[in-house]
PDB file of the backbone (N, CA, C, O) and the ligand in Angstrom, with CONECT records:
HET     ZN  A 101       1
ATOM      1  N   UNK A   1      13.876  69.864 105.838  1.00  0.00           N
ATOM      2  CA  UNK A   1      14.823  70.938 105.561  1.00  0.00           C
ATOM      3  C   UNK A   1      14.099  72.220 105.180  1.00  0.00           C
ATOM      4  O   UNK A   1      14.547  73.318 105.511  1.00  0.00           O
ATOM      5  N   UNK A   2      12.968  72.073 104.476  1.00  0.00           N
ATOM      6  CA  UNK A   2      12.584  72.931 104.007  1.00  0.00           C
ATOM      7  C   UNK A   2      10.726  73.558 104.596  1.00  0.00           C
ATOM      8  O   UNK A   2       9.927  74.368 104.125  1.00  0.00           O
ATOM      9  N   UNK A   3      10.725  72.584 105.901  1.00  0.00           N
ATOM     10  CA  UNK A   3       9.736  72.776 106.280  1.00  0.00           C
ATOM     11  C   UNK A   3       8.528  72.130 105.716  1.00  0.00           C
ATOM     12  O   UNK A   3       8.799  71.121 105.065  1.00  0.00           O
ATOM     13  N   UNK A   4       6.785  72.547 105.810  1.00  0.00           N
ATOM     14  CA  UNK A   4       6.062  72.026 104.919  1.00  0.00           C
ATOM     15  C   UNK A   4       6.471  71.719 103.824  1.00  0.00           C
ATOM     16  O   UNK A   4       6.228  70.586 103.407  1.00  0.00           O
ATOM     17  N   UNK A   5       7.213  72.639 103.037  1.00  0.00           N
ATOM     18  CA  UNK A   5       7.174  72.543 101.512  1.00  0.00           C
ATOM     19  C   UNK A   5       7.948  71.003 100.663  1.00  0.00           C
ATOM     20  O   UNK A   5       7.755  70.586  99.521  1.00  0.00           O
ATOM     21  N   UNK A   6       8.928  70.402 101.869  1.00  0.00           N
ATOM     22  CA  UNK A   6       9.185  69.200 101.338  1.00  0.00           C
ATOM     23  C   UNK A   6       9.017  68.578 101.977  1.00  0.00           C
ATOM     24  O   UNK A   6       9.105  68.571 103.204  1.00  0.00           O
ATOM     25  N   UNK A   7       8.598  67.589 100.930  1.00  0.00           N
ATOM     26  CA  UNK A   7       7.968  66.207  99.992  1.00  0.00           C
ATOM     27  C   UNK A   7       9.177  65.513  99.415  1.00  0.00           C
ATOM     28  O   UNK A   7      10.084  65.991  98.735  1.00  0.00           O
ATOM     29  N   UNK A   8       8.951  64.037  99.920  1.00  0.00           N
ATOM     30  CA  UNK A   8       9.855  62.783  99.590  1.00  0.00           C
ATOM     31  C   UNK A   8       9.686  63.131  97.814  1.00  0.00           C
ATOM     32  O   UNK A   8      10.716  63.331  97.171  1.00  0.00           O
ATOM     33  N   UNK A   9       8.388  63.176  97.156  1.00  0.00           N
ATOM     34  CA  UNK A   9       8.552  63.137  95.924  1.00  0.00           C
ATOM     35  C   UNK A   9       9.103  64.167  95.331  1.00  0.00           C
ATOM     36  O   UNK A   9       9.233  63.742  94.183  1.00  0.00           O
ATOM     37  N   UNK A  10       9.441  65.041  95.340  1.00  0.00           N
ATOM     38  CA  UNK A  10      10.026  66.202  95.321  1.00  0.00           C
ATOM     39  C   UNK A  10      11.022  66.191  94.590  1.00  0.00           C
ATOM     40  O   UNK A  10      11.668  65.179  94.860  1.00  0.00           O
ATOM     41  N   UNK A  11      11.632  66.935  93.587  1.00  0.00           N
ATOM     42  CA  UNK A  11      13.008  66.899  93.174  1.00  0.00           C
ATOM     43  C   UNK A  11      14.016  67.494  94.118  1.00  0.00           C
ATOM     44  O   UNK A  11      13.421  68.381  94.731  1.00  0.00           O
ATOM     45  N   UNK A  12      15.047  67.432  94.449  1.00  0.00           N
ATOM     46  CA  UNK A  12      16.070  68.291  95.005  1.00  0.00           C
ATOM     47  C   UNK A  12      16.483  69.738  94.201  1.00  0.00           C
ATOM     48  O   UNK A  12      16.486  69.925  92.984  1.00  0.00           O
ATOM     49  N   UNK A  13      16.719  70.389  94.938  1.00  0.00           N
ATOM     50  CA  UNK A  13      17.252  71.734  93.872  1.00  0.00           C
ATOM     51  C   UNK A  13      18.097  71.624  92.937  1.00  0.00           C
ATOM     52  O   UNK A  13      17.892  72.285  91.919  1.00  0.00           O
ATOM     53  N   UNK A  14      19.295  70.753  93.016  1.00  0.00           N
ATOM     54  CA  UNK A  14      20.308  70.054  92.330  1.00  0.00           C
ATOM     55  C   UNK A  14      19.802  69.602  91.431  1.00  0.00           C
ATOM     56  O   UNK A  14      20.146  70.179  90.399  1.00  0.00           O
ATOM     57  N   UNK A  15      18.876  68.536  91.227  1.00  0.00           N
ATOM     58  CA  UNK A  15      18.293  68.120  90.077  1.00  0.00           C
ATOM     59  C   UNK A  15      17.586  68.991  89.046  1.00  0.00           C
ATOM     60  O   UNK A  15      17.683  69.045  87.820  1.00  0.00           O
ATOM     61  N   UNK A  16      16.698  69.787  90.104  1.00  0.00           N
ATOM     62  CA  UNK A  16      15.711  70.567  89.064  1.00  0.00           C
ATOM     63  C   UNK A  16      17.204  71.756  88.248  1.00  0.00           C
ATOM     64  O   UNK A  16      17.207  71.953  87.033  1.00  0.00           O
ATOM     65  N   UNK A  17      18.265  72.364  89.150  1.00  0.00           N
ATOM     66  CA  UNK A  17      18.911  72.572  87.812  1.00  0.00           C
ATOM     67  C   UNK A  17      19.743  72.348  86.992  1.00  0.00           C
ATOM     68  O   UNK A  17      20.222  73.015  86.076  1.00  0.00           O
ATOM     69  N   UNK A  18      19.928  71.195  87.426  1.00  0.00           N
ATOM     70  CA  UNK A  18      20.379  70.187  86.401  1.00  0.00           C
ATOM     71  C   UNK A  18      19.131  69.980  85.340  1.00  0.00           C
ATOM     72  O   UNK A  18      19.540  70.518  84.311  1.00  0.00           O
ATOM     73  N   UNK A  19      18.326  69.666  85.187  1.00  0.00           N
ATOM     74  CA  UNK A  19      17.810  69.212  84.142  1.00  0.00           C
ATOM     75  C   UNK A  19      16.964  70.430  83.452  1.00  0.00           C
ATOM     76  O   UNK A  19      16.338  70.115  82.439  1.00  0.00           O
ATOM     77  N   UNK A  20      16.887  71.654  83.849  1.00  0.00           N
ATOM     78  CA  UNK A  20      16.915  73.211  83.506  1.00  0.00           C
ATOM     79  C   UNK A  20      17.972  73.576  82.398  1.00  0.00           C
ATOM     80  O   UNK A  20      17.824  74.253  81.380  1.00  0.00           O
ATOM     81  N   UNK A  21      19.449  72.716  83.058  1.00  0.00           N
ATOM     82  CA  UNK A  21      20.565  73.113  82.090  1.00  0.00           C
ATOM     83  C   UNK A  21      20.891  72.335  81.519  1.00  0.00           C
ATOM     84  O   UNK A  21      21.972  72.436  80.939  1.00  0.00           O
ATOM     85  N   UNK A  22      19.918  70.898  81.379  1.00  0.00           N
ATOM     86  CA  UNK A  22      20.146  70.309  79.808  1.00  0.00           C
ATOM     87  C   UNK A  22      18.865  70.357  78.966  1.00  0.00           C
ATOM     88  O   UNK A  22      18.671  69.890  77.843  1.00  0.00           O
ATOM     89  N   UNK A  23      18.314  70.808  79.505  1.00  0.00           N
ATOM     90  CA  UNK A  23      16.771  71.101  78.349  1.00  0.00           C
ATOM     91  C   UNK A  23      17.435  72.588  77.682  1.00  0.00           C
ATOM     92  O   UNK A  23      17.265  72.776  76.478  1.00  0.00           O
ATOM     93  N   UNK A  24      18.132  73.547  78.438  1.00  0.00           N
ATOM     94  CA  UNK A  24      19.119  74.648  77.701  1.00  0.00           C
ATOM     95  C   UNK A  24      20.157  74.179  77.011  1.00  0.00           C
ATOM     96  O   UNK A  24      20.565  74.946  76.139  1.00  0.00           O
ATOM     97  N   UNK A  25      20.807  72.994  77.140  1.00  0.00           N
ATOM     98  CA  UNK A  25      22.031  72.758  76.130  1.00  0.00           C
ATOM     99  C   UNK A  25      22.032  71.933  75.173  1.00  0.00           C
ATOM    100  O   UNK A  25      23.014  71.788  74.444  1.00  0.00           O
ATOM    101  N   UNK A  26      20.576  71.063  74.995  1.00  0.00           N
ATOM    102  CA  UNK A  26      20.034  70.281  73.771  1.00  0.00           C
ATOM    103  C   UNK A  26      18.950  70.022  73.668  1.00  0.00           C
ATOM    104  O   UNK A  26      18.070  70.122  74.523  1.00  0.00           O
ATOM    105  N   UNK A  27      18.866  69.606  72.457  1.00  0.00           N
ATOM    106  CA  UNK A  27      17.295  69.734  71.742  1.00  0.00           C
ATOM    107  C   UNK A  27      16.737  68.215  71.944  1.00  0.00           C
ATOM    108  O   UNK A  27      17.496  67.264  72.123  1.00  0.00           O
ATOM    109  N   UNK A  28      16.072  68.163  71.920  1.00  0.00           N
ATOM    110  CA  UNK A  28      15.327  66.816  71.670  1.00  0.00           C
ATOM    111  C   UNK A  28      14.053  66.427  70.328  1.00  0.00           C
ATOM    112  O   UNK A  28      13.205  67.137  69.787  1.00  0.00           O
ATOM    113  N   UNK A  29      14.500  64.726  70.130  1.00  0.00           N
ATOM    114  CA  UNK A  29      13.028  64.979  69.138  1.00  0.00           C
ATOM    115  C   UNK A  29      12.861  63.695  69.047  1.00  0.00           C
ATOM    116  O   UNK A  29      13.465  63.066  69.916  1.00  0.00           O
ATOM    117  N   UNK A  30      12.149  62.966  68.174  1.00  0.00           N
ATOM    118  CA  UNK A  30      12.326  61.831  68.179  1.00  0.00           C
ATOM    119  C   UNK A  30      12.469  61.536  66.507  1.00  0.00           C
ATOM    120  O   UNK A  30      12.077  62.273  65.603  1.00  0.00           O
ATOM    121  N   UNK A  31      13.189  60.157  66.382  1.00  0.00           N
ATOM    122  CA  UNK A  31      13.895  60.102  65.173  1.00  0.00           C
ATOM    123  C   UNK A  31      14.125  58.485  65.238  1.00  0.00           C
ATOM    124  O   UNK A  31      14.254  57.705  66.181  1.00  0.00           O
ATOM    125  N   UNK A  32      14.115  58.269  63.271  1.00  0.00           N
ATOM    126  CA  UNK A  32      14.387  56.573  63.536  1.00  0.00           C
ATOM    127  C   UNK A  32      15.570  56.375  63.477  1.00  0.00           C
ATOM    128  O   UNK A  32      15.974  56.755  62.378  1.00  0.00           O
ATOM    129  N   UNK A  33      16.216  56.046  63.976  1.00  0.00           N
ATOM    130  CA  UNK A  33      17.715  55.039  64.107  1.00  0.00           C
ATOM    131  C   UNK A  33      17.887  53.846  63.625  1.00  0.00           C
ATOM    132  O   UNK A  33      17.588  52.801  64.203  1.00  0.00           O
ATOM    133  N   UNK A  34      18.469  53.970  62.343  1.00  0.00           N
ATOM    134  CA  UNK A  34      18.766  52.496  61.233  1.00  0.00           C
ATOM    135  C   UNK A  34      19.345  51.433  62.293  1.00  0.00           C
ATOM    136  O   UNK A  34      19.165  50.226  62.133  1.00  0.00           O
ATOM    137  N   UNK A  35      20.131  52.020  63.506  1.00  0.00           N
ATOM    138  CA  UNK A  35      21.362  50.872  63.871  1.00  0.00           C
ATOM    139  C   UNK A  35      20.155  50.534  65.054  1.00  0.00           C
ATOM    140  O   UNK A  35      20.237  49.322  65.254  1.00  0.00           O
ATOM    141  N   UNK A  36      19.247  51.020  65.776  1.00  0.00           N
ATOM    142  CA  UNK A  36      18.780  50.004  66.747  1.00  0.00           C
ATOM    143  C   UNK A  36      17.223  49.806  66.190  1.00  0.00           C
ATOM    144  O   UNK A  36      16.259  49.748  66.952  1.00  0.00           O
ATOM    145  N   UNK A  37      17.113  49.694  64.494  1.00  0.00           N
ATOM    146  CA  UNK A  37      15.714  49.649  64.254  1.00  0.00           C
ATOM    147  C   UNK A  37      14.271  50.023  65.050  1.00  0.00           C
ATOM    148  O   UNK A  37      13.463  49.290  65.620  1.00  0.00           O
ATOM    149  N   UNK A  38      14.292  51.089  64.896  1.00  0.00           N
ATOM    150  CA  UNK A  38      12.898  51.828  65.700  1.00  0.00           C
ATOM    151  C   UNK A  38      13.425  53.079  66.115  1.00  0.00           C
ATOM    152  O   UNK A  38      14.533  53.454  66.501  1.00  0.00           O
ATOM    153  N   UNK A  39      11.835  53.862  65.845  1.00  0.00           N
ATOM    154  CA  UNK A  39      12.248  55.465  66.589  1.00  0.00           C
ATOM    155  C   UNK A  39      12.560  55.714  67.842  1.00  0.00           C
ATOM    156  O   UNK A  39      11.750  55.349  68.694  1.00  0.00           O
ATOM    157  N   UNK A  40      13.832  56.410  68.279  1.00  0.00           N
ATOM    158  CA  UNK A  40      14.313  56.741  69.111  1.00  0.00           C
ATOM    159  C   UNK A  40      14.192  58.286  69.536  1.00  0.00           C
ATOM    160  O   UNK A  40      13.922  59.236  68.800  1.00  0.00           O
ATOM    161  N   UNK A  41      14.439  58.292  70.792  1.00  0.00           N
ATOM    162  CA  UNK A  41      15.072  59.976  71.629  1.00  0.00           C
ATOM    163  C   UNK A  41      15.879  60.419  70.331  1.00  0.00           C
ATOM    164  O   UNK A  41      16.035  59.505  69.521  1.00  0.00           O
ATOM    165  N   UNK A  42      16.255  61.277  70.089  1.00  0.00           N
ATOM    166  CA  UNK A  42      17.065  61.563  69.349  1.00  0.00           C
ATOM    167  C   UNK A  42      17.538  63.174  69.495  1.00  0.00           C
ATOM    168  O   UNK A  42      16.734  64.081  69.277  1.00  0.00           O
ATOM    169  N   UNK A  43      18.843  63.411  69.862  1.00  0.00           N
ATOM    170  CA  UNK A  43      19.958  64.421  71.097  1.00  0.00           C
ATOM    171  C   UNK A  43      20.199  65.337  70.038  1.00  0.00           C
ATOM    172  O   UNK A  43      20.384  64.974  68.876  1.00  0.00           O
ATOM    173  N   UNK A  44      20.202  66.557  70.431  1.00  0.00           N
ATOM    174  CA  UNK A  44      21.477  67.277  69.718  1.00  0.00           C
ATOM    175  C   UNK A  44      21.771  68.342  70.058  1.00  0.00           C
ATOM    176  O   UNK A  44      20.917  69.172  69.746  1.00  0.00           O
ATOM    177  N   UNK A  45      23.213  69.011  70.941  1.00  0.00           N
ATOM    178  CA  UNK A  45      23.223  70.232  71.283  1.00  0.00           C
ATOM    179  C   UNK A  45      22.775  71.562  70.733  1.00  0.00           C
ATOM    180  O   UNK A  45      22.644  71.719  69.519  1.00  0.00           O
ATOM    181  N   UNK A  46      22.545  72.492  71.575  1.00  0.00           N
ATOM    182  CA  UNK A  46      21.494  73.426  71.410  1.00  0.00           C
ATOM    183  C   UNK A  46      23.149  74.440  71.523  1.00  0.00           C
ATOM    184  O   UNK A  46      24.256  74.385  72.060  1.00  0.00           O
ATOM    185  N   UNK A  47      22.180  75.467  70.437  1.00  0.00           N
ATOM    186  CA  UNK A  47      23.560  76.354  70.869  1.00  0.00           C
ATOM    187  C   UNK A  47      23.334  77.558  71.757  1.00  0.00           C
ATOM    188  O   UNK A  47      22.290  78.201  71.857  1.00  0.00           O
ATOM    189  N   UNK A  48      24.248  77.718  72.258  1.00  0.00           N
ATOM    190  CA  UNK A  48      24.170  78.969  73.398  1.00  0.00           C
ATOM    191  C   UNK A  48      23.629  80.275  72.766  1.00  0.00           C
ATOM    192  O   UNK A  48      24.415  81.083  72.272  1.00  0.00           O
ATOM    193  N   UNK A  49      22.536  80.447  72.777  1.00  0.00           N
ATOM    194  CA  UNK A  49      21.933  81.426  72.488  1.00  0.00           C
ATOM    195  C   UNK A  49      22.151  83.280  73.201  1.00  0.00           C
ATOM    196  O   UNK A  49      22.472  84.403  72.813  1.00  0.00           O
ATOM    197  N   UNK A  50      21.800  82.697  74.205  1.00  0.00           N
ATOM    198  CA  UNK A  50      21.766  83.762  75.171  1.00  0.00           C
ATOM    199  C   UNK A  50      23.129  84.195  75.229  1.00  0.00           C
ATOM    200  O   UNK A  50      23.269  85.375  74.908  1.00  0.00           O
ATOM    201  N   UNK A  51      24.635  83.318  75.680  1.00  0.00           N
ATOM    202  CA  UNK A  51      25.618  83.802  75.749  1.00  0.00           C
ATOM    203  C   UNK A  51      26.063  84.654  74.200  1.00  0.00           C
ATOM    204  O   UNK A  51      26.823  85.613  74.064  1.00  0.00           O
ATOM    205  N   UNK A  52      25.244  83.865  73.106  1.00  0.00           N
ATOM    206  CA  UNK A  52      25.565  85.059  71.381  1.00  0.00           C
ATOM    207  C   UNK A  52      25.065  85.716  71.252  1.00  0.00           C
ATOM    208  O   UNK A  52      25.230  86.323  70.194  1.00  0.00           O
ATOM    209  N   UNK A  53      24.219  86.095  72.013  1.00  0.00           N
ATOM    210  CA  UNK A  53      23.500  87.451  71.904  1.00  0.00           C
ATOM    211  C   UNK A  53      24.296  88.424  72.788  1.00  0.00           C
ATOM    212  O   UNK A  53      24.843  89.517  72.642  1.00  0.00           O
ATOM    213  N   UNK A  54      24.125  87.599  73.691  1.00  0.00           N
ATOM    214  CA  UNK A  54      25.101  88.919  74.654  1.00  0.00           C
ATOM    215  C   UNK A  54      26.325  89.886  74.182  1.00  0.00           C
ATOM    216  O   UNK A  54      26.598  91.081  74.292  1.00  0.00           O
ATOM    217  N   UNK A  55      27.027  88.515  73.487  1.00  0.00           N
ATOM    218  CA  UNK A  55      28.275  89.003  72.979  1.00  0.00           C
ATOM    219  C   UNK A  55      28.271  89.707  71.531  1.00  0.00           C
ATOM    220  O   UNK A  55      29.122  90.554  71.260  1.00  0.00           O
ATOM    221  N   UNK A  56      27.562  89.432  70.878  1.00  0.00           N
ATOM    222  CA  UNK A  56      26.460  90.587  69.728  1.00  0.00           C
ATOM    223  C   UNK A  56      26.934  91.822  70.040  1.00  0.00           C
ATOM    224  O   UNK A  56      27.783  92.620  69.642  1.00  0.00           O
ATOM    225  N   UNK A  57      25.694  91.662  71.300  1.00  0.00           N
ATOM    226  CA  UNK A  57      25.125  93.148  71.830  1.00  0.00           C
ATOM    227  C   UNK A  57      26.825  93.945  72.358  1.00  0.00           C
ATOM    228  O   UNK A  57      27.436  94.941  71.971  1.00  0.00           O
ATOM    229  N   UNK A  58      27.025  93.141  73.151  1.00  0.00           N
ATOM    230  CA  UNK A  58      29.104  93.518  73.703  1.00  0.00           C
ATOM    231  C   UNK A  58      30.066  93.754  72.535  1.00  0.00           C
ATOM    232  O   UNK A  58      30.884  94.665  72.659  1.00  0.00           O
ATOM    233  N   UNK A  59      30.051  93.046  71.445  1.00  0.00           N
ATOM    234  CA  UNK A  59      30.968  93.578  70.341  1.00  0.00           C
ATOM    235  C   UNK A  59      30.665  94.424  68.812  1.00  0.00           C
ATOM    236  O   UNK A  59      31.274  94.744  67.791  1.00  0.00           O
ATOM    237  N   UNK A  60      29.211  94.544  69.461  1.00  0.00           N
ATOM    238  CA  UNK A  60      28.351  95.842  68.707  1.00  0.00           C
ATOM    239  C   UNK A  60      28.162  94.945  67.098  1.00  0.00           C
ATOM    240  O   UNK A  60      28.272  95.532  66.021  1.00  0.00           O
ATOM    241  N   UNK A  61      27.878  93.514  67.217  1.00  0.00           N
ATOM    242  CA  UNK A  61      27.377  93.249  66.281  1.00  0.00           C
ATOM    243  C   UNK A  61      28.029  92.005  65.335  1.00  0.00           C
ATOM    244  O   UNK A  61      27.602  91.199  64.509  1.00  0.00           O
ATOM    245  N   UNK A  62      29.777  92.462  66.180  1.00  0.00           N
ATOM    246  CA  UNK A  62      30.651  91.435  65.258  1.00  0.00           C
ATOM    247  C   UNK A  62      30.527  90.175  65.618  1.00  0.00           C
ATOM    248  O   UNK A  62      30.595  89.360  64.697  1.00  0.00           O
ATOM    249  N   UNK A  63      30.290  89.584  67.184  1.00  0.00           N
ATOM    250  CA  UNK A  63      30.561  88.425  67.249  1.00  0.00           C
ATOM    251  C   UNK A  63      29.036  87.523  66.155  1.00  0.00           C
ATOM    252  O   UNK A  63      28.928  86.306  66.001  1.00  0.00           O
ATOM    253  N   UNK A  64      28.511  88.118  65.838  1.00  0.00           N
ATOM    254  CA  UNK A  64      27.432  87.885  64.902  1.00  0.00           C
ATOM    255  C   UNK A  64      27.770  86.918  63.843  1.00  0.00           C
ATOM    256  O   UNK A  64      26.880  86.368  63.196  1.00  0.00           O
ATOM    257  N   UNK A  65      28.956  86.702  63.651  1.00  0.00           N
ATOM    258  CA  UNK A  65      29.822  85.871  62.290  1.00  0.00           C
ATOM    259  C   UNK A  65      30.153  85.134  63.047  1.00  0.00           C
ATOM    260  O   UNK A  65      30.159  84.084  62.405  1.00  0.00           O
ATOM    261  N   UNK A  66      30.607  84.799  64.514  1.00  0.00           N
ATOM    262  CA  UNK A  66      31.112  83.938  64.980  1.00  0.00           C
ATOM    263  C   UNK A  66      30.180  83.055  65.418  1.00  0.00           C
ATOM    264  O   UNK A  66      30.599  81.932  65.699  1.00  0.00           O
ATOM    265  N   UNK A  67      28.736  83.332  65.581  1.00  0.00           N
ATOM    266  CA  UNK A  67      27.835  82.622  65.778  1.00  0.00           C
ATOM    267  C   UNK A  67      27.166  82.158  64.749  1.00  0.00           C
ATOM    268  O   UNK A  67      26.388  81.228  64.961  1.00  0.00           O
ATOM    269  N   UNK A  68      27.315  82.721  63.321  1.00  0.00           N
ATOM    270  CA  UNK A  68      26.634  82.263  62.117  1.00  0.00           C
ATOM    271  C   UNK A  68      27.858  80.730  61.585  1.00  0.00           C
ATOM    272  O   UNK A  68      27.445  79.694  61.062  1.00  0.00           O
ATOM    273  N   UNK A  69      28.988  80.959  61.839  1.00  0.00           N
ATOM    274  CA  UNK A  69      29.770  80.015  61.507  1.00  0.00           C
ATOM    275  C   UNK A  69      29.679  78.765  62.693  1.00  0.00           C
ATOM    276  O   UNK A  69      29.933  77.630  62.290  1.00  0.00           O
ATOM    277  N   UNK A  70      29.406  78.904  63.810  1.00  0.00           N
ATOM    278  CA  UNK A  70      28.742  78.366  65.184  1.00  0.00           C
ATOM    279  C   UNK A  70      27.985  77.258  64.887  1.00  0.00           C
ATOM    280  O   UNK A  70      28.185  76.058  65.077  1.00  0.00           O
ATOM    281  N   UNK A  71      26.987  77.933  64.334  1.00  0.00           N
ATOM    282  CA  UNK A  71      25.631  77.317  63.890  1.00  0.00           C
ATOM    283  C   UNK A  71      25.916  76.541  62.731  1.00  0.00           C
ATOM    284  O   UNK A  71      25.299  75.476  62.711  1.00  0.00           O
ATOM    285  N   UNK A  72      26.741  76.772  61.664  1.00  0.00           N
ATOM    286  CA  UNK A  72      27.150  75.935  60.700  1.00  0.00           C
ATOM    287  C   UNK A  72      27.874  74.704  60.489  1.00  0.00           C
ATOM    288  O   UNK A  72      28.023  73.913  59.557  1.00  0.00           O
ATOM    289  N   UNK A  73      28.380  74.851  62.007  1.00  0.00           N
ATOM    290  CA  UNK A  73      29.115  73.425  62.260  1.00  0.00           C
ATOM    291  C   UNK A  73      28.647  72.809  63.025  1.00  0.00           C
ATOM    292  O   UNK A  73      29.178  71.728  63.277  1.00  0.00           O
ATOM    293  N   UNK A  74      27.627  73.149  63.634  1.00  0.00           N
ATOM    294  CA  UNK A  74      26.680  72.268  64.890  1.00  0.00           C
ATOM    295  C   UNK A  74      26.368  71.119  64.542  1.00  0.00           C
ATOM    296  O   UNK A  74      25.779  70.966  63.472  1.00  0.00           O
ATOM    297  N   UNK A  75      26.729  69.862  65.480  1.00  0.00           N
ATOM    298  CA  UNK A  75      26.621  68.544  65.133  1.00  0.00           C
ATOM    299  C   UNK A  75      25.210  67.735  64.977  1.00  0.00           C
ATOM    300  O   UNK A  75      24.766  67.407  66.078  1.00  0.00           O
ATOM    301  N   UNK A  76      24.542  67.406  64.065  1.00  0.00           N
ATOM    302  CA  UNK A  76      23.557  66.662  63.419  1.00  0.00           C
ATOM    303  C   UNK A  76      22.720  65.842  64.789  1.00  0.00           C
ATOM    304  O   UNK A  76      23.249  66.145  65.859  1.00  0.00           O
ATOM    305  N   UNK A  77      21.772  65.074  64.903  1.00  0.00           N
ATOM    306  CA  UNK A  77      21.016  64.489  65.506  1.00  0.00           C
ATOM    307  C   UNK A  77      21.603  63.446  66.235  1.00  0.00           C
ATOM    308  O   UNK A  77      21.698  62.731  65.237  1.00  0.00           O
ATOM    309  N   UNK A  78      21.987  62.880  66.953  1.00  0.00           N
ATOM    310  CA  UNK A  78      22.030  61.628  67.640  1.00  0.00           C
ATOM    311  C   UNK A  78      21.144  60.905  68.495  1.00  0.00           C
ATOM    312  O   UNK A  78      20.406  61.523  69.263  1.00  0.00           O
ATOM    313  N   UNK A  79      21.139  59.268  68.425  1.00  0.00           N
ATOM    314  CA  UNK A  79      20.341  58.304  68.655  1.00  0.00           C
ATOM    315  C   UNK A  79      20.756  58.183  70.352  1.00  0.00           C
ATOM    316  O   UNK A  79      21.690  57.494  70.761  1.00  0.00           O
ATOM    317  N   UNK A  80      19.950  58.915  71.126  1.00  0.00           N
ATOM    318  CA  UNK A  80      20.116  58.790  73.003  1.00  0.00           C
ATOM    319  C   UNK A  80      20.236  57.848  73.411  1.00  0.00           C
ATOM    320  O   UNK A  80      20.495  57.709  74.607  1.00  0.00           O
ATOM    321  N   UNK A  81      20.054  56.531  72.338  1.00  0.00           N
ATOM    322  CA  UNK A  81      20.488  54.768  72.813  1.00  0.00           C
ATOM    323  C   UNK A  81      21.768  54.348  72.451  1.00  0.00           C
ATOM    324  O   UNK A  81      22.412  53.631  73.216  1.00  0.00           O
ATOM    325  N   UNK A  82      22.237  54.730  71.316  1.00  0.00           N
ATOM    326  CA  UNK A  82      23.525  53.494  70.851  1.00  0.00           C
ATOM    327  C   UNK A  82      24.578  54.988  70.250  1.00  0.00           C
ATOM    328  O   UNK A  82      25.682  54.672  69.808  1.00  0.00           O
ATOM    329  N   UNK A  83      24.245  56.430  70.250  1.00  0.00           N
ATOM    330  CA  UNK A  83      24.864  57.682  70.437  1.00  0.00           C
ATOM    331  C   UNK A  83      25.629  57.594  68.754  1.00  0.00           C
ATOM    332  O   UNK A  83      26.679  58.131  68.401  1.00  0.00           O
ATOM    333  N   UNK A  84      24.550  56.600  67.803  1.00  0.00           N
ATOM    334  CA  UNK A  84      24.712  57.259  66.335  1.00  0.00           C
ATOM    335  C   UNK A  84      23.679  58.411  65.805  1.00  0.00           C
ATOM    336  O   UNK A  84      22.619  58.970  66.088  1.00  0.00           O
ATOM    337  N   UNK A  85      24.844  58.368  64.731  1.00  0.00           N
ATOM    338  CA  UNK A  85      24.347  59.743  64.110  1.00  0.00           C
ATOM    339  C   UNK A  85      22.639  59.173  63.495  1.00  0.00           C
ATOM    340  O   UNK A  85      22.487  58.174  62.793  1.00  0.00           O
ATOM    341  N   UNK A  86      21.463  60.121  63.986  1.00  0.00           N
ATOM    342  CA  UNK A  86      20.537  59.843  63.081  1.00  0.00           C
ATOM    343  C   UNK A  86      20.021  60.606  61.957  1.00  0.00           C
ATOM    344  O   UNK A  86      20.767  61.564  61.751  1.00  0.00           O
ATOM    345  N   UNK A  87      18.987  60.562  61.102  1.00  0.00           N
ATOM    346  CA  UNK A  87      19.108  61.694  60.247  1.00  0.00           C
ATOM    347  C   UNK A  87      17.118  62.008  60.202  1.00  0.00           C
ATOM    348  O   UNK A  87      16.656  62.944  59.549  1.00  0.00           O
TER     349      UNK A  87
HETATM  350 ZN    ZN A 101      20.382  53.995  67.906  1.00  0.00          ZN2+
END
């Protein structure tokens, strides 16, 4: 399809942004998980950065509270195996 440039091993374009736009929508780390004993992946959405800035910069500063309260409720760590909370 793409001439020389593809390769069976290759990702598809689909994939590569797909996984572009979840390395942008959560964090990763690793963490122990009481419920499957041993350190795990451990998930947690990332917050839209770029779209709160924008809107910052667009409402000259106000949506600035809406992203500080954003960030204050952002949900804690989760275990990428059994999807409990880890700490
Ligand atoms: Zn777990």
């Amino acid at each position: 399809m793409f001439g020389i440039y593809d390769r069976s091993g290759r990702l598809g374009t689909g994939e590569v942004l797909g996984r572009l736009l979840k390395t942008w929508n959560q964090q990763e780390t690793n963490k122990y998980c009481g419920h499957c004993g041993r350190h795990v992946l451990a998930l947690r959405p990332a917050t839209p950065r770029l779209r709160n800035l924008l809107w910052t910069v667009l409402t000259l500063g106000a949506w600035s509270v809406v992203w500080l309260i954003q960030s204050r409720r952002r949900p804690g760590w989760r275990c990428a195996q059994c999807g409990r909370q880890v700490v």
